[in-house]
Each structure stands twice: as structure tokens, then as C-alpha cells.
N, C-alpha and C positions, 0 to 999 in steps of 0.2 A: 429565397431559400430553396437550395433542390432537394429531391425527393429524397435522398438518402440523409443531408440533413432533417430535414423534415422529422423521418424516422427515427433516427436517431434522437433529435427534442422531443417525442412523446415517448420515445424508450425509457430516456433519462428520471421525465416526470411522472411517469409511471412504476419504474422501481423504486422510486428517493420516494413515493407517494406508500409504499408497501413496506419496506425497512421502516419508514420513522411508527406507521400502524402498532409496529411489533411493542407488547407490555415491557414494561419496567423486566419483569420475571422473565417472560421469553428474551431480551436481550442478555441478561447476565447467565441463562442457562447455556445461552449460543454464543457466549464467548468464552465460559469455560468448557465448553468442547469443541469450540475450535482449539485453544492450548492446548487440549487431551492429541486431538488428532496432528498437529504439529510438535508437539513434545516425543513422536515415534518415529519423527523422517531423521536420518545421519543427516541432509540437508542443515538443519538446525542444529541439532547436535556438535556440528564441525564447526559452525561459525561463530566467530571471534570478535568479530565486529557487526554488530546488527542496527538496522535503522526499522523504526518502528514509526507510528500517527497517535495522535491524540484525535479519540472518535468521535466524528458531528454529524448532524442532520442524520441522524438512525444508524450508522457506519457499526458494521461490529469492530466489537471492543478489544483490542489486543493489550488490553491492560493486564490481563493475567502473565499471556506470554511476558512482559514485561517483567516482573515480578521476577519469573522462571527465571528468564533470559539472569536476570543479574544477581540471584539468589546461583546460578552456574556459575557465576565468575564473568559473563561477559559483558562487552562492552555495547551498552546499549543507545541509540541518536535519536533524536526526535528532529522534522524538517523546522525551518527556520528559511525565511523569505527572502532571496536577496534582491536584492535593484540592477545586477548583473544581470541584460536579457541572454547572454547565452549560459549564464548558470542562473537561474531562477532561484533554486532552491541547494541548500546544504543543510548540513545537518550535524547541531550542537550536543556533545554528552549530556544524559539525564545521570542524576545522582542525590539522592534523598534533599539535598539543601540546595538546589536546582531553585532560582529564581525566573518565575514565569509571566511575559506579556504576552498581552492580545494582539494578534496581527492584523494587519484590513482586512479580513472577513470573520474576526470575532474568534480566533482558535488561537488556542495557548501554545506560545512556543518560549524553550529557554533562551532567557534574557544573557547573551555573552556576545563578543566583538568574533568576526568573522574570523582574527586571527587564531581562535580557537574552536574551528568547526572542522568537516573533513566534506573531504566533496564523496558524489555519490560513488565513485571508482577504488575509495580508499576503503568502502565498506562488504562484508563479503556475502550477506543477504539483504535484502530488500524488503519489505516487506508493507505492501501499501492499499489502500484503499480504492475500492471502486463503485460504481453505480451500476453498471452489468456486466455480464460475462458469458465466453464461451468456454468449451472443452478443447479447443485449441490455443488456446491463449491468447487471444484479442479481447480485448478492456474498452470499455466506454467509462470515461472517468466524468467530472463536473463542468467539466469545458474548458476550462481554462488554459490546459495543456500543459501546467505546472511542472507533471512528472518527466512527460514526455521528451518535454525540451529536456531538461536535468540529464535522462538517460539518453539522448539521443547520441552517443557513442557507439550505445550497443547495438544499432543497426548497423552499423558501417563495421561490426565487430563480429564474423562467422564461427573461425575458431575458437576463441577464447571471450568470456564473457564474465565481468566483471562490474555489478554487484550480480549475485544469480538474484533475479527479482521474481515475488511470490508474490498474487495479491490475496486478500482477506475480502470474506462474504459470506453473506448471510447465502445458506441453498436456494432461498426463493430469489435470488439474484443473477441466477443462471437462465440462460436465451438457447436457444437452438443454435444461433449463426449471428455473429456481427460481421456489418460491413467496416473496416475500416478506412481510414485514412491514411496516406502515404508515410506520416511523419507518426502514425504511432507505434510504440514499442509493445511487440508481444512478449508476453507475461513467458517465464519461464515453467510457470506453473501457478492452481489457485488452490487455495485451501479453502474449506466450508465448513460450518458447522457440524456435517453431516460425512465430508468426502473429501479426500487430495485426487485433483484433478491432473497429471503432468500432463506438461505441453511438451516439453525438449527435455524433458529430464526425468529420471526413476523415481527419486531424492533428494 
């Protein structure tokens, strides 16, 4: 392992070690403000198609925005796993009578055939999960690289960028500076409990 992985593995098990700490009470207080503080950006406001997570291992909770999101009218996706390695992941409509299984790492995703999911490009925010972060928008996620492959578009994409992706965290999840890797996708911005962070964007 080199040093910068190295780093990176005690970064990881060090924040996932701090988020899951957080009470019952402090998580539900710091995921309804983070939907306070994302319910004020026109970012959200405009979009029409949103993909959201189902929260594990301490992850704040974007269940409220959920709620928001489809009590606005919009249309809201939760990820779903494919066996396509250059699309990993898509993402199936959630809708009250949404039938839900467990996927190989134990997290609920809607139960429907791929012919009815959209891929990440059809969506017009993003809105995803991480394990740490900077104020430039570089993400340290769980390793896997799930997201990264999915959005790997949007590097090769300067002008125009499509879904604009935002991730979700807890403020004790913020780092000075990550190193990254080649293949991962900077955040177009983060939201906190506490803060919106833009990277490339106002909103």
C-alpha cells in the first residue's frame, strides 16, 4: 500500500469511526438541517429529477430532503447496483408502494428491472454520500468506487455537466485537503449540516 493510500485508509476509518459515534438525536437534528440548508439553494429548487441514498454506517440522513423533494412534485431515484462494470450503479424511482431489497452490502434498494431505472446523465442533481471531504470538492467515499465509475462522464465533461452532483455530510466530515486519485469525480459542491460548501458552482 503507498502512503497516500495508507492515508487515505486511516482517513476513511477515522471518519466512518466519528459519524457512526453521533446519537440517535444528533443524527436526526443534522439531517433536518441539512434539508433546511439545501431546501434555500435554486440548485434544488430547479431540479426535476433528483437521485438520492438510503443512509448506512452513520451517513446523514437525506430522508427529510426526500420527503421535500416529492411532497415539490419531483421526481425522486434511489441507487440500485448493476452487474454492468462500466455502469455500476442506476438509479430506480422511489414512490410510497416502492418495493424494497437488500443488495450485497445489506442497503435497501427499489426492487424493479433495469428497464425501468435511468442512468446517472438522465438525472439533473445528484446527491450522494461520503466519508470525507474538502472545500474544493474532492470526496473520499467507501472504496469501492461505485459512484465514480457511474459519473465518470463528467470528467471527460468541462463545459457542460450533467447530473450537477452535491454530496451530503455530517460538518465533522470535513478535512483541510484530500489527495486524490485520477479517476475520481469532484463534487460540484457539499452540503453540511452546518454549511454549503460550492466547488464550481454558486447553487
Amino acid at each position: 500500500m503507498s502512503p497516500v493510500d495508507h492515508q487515505r485508509a486511516e482517513l476513511r476509518l477515522q471518519k466512518r469511526q466519528l459519524r457512526r459515534a453521533l446519537t440517535e438525536e444528533e443524527q436526526e437534528r443534522a439531517a433536518w438541517q441539512l434539508a433546511r440548508q439545501l431546501s434555500t439553494l435554486p440548485l434544488f429548487r430547479g431540479a426535476r429529477h433528483l437521485g438520492l441514498y438510503v443512509a448506512n454506517d452513520g451517513e446523514i440522513d437525506p430522508g427529510y430532503i426526500l420527503s421535500m423533494a416529492q411532497n415539490q412534485g419531483k421526481s425522486c431515484y434511489l441507487p440500485r447496483l448493476s452487474k454492468l462494470k462500466w455502469r455500476p450503479m442506476v438509479f430506480a424511482k422511489d414512490h410510497p408502494e416502492a418495493v424494497y431489497e437488500l443488495n450485497r452490502f445489506g442497503i435497501p434498494e427499489p426492487k424493479t428491472s433495469h428497464r425501468n431505472t435511468l442512468i446517472a446523465l438522465e438525472l439533473d442533481l445528484l446527491l450522494l454520500p461520503l466519508v470525507a471531504f474538502d472545500t474544493k470538492g474532492n470526496r473520499l467515499g467507501m472504496g469501492g468506487g461505485y459512484y465514480d465509475r457511474t459519473l465518470s462522464h463528467l470528467n471527460r465533461q468541462k463545459q457542460w455537466r450533467r447530473p450537477r452532483v452535491i454530496g451530503l455530510a455530517h460538518e465533522l466530515q470535513k478535512v483541510d485537503q484530500l489527495k486524490n486519485k485520477s479517476w475520481d469525480v469532484t463534487l460540484d459542491g457539499i452540503i453540511t449540516d452546518q454549511h454549503f460548501y460550492p466547488a464550481s458552482i454558486d447553487a
